[in-house]
N, C-alpha and C positions, 0 to 999 in steps of 0.2 A: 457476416455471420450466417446468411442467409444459405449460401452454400455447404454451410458446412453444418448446419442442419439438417439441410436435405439428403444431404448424401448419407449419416447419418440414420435417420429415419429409411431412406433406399435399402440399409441394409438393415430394417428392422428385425432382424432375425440371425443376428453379428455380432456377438460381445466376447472379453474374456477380461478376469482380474487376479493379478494376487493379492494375497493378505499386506496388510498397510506394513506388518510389522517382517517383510520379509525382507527386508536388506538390499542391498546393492551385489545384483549377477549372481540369483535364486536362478536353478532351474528347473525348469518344468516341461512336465511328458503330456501333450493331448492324443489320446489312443481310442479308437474302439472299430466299428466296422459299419461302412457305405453301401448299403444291398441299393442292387436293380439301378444302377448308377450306370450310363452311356461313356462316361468319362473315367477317364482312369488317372490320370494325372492331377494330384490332391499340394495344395499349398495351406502354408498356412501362413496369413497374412497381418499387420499391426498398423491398427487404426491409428496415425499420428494426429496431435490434437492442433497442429498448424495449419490446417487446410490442406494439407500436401495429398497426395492418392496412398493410396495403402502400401504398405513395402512387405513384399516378399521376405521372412524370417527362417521359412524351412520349406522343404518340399517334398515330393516322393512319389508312387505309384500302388492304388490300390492291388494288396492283394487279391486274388483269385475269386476269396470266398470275404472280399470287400474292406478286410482289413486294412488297418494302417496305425502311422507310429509318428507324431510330429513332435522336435524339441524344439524348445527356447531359454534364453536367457532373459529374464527381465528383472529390472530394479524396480518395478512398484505396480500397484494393479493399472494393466493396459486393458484398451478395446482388440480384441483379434475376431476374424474371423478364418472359419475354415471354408474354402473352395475348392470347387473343379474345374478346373479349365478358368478360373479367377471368376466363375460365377459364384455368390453365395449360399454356402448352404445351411452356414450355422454361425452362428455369433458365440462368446463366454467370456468371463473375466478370470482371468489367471489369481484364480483365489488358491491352490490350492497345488501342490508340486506332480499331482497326478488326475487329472481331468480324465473323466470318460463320457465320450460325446458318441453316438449311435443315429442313423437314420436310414428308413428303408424308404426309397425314391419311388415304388412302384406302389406303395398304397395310398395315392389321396396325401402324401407327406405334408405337415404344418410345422412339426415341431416335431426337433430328438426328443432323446433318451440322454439326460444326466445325469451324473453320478460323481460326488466328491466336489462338485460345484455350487456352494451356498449360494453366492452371489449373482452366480448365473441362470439358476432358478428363481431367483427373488424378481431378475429383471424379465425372464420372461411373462414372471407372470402378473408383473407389474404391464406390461406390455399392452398382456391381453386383455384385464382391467380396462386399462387407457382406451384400448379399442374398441371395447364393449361400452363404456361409457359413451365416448365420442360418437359411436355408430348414433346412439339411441338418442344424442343428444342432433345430430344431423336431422336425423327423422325428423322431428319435431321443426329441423327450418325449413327443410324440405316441405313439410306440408302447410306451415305457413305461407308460403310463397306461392303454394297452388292457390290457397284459399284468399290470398292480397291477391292475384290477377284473376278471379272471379269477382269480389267484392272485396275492395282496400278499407270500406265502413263495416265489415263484419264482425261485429261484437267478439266472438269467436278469436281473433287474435290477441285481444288482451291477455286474455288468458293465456293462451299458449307463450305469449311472450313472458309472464310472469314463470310459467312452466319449465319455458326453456334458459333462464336467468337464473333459475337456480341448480338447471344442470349446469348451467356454467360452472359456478359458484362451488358448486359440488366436486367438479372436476380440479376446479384449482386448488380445492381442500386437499384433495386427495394425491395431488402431486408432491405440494408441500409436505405434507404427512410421510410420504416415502422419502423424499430428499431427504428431511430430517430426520428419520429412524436408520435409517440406511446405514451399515458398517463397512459399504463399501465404496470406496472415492470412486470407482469406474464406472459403479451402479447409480451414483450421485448423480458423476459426470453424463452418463447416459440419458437420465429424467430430467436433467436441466436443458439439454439439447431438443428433447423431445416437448417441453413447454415453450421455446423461444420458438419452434421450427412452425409449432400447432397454435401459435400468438394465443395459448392458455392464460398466459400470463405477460402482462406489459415490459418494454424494457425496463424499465424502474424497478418494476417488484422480480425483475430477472435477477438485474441488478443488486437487488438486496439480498435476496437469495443465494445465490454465486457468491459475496461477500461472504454471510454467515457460513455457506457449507465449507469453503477452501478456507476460513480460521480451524473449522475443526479438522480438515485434513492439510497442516499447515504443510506438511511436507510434501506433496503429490504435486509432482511438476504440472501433471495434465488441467486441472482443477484453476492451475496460476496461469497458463495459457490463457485459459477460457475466460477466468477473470481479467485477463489484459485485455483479450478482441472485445469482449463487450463495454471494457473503458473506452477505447478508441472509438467505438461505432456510438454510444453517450456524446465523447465529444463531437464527436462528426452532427447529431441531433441538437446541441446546446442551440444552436441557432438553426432551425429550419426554417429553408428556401421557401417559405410562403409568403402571401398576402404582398404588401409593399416591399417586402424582403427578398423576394423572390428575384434571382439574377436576370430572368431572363422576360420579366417582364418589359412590356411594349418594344420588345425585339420578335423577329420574324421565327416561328418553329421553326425548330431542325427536321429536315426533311426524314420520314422513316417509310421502310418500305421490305414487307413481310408478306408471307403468305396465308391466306384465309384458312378457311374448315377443310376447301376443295381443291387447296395447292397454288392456290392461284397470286399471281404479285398483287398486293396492295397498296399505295402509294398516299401515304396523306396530303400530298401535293393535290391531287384528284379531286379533292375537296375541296379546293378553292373556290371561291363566290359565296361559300353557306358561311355559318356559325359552325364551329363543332368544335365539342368537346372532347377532347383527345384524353379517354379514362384509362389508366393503368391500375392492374389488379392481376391475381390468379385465383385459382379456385381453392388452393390451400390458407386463402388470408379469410380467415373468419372474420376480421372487421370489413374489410371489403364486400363479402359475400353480405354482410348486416345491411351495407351501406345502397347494395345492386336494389333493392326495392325502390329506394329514393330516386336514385336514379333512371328507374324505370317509369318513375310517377313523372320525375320531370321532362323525359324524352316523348313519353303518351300528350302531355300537356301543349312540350313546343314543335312536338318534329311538323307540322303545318306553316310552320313562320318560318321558316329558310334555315332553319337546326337539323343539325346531325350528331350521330356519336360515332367517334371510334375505338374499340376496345381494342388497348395492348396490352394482350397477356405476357405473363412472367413467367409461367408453366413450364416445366420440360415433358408432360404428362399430357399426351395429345386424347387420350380418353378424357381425361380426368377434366380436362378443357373444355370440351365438345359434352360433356354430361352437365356441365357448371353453367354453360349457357344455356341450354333446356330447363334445365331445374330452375334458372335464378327468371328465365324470362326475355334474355336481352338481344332482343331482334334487330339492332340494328351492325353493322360490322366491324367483324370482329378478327382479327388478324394474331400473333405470335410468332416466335421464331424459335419457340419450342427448346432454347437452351438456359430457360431460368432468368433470363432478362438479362445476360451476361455478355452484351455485345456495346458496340458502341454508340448504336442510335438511339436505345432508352439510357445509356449513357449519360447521354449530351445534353438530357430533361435535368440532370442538377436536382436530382430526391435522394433521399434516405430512406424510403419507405413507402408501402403502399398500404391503404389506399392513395393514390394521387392524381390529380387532372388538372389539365390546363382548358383554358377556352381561349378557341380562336376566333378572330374578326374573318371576313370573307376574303382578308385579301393576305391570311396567314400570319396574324400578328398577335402573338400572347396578348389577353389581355387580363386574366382573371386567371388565378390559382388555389389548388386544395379549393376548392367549392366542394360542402359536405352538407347534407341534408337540407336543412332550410335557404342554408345560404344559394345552393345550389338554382331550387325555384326563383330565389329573391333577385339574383343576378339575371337569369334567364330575364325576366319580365322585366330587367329593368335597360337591356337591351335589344330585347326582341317587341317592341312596343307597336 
């Protein structure tokens, strides 16, 4: 699910639907004009809801003075986007048999010009919401984490924690409240991707959710998709790989070996002799980012006693990476391979989800799994004695 969230949110500025009630092989015209555009070669593309990559549905060549004319057939509201050269430049939901979508490249561009697109203006600017939200709701962990590695006893965090708990709270009203009002399954389907992607909301109440909106859009193939992957990745969680459960306990870690901030190979092997906790996260997992303070508390407390960390990110965002370890604190090293965790040596760890960490003995041998906040210090101290 993971990936097909991110790609997803990648092209947050990529939709298109039509009306529920248009039938089977409705066509519809996306038209209007691309100023100040370097590219001339314009597609238009249809977000499939299997993971697949986008498929090419029409094609053409801007005119002169920027124009252009894209058909399709579709039998129920899709995601599309319109490109240049298969970069994005505009998302919409084929609500409507004649879409007008506009952008001019050369001023500062954020966002077209629509017209004839309910569904597609609803999602923008449900968008924008979200990212106004989310920014202001960041700030606030952002500077609590300045203010925890200045004084972690500063009164002052209380607060902000109650602060920022009900941006939460607020945010996940507010997603709800679209899903639910929403008349359109693409724009549905859109906002539920963007909660599982931004972990706004738990699998379970993803879960609950998905169920409720695709009864009301009982017919919308993409909607039954999405409610199947996130049954299979449920079942895939009914039993998670931790504690005594955990497969891979008191067996030798799988070897991983990535490149740091500075390009450099990493090897957990390297680490042999110490303790280290081998922590998997990225900067898009909000629980994770929650949990980086703990973690910081506990590494300040044992990195003297023969402990190490090492963080393996899940990222494909090498800013967004290198900004996450600044802001959160975590000085000790930190490696990725910058394709989303979609290889085969985070693989071979046997998770479903992050946050996740193992601890190793000195001589590379799992012995402790999922440690999360208290547990985390309690295990330390009850090893490093």
């Amino acid at each position: 699910m993971k990936k097909q969230f991110a790609f997803v949110l990648m092209i947050a500025a990529v939709i298109t639907s039509c009306s529920s009630g248009s039938g089977d092989g409705t066509n519809f015209t996306v038209s209007g004009k691309i100023e100040n555009s370097k590219s001339k070669n314009i597609f238009l593309e249809q977000v499939p809801y299997d993971n697949t990559e986008p498929k090419v549905i029409d094609s053409g060549k801007l005119a002169t003075d920027g124009s252009y004319s894209l058909k399709a057939i579709a039998k129920e509201q899709s995601l599309y986007i319109i490109t240049l050269d298969h970069q994005p430049v505009s998302f919409f939901i084929n609500d409507n048999n004649d879409i007008k979508i506009s952008a001019n490249l050369g001023t500062g561009f954020r966002e077209p010009y629509i017209s004839n697109s309910d569904a597609t203006k609803s999602v923008y600017n449900f968008l924008n919401d979200f990212r106004a939200k989310d920014s202001a709701l960041g700030v606030v962990f952002t500077e609590m984490n300045k203010i925890y590695q200045i004084n972690p006893n500063d009164s002052t965090l209380a607060v902000m924690q109650v602060q920022g708990t009900k941006m939460a709270t607020d945010i996940k009203e507010y997603i709800k409240k679209y899903i639910m009002s929403t008349k359109s399954p693409a724009a549905a389907y859109y906002a539920l991707t963007v909660a599982g992607s931004r972990n706004v909301l738990d699998i379970s109440e993803l879960d609950s959710l998905t169920r409720t909106t695709s009864e009301r859009f009982k017919e919308h193939a993409g909607l039954a998709i999405f409610k199947s992957l996130l049954a299979q990745e449920l079942a895939q969680r009914a039993e998670p790989p931790t504690g005594a459960n955990y497969p891979l306990l008191n067996k030798q870690a799988p070897e991983l070996t990535m490149n740091d901030a500075n390009g450099k190979p990493v090897s957990l092997s390297s680490f042999k002799g110490k303790y280290v906790l081998v922590d998997f996260w990225a900067s898009w997992c909000q629980p994770c980012r929650k949990e980086n303070p703990n973690v910081v508390a506990a590494y300040n407390k044992f990195k003297d006693k023969n402990f190490t960390i090492l963080g393996i990110s899940l990222d494909d965002d090498k800013k967004a990476w290198l900004e996450a370890i600044k802001t959160d604190g975590l000085v000790w090293s930190q490696i990725s391979s910058l394709d989303g965790g979609q290889n085969e040596s985070v693989a071979s760890y046997q998770f479903n989800g992050i946050p996740f960490n193992v601890l190793l003995d000195p001589s590379g041998k799992i012995i402790a799994s999922s440690l999360r906040g208290p547990e985390l210090e309690q295990k330390l101290a009850e090893v490093l004695q």
